[in-house]
Every structure is written in C-alpha cells, then in structure tokens.
Steps between C-alpha positions, in 0.01 A plus 500: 500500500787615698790227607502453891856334415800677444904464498760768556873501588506510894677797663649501828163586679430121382768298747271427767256319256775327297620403868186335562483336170853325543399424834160301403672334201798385754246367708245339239804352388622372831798712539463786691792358701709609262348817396738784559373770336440819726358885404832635530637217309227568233517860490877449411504310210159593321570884598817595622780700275568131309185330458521075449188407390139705344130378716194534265208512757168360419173714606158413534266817576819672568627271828828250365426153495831325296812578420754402242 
C-alpha cells in the first residue's frame, strides 16, 4: 500500500501555498488584520541569498495541505 501522504522541504515554487496557509490560519484565528505577510515578503526570507526560516510542506496525493 502506497502512502497518499507525504512531507518535503518547500522550495520557492511553494510561496503561493504557504501564502494561503498563513492567510487561513490568520483568519481561523481571527487575525488576518494583522497578517502582513506578502509573496515578495515570503520569497525573501524562505529563499532569498539569507534565508530566516525552513517550510516543511505537507502533501496529500501530491496537492499541499499544511505547513510547518
């Protein structure tokens, strides 16, 4: 039986999705009013020349559905 799930380190084709995901968390959360983040703002510090921070993305029959 082959796993439908699946996690890998995001790259930068990834920062729409993870852009989505901060965005439904922020407003789950009730906070989207002070959600910031942006794709250039993302593509900056997860991929630019220094990066901040490392995204795992979660799959599920190869689409991303989490993030961490």
């Amino acid at each position: 039986m082959t796993s439908k799930f699946f996690l890998r380190p995001a790259d930068v084709d990834d920062v729409l999705a993870i852009l989505g995901f901060i965005q439904e968390l922020a407003e789950y959360e009730k906070l989207a009013h002070e959600c910031i983040a942006t794709e250039e703002k993302l593509q900056k510090t997860l991929f630019g020349p220094r990066p901040y921070a490392e995204v795992v993305i979660a799959e599920w029959d190869g689409e991303p559905v989490g993030f961490s």
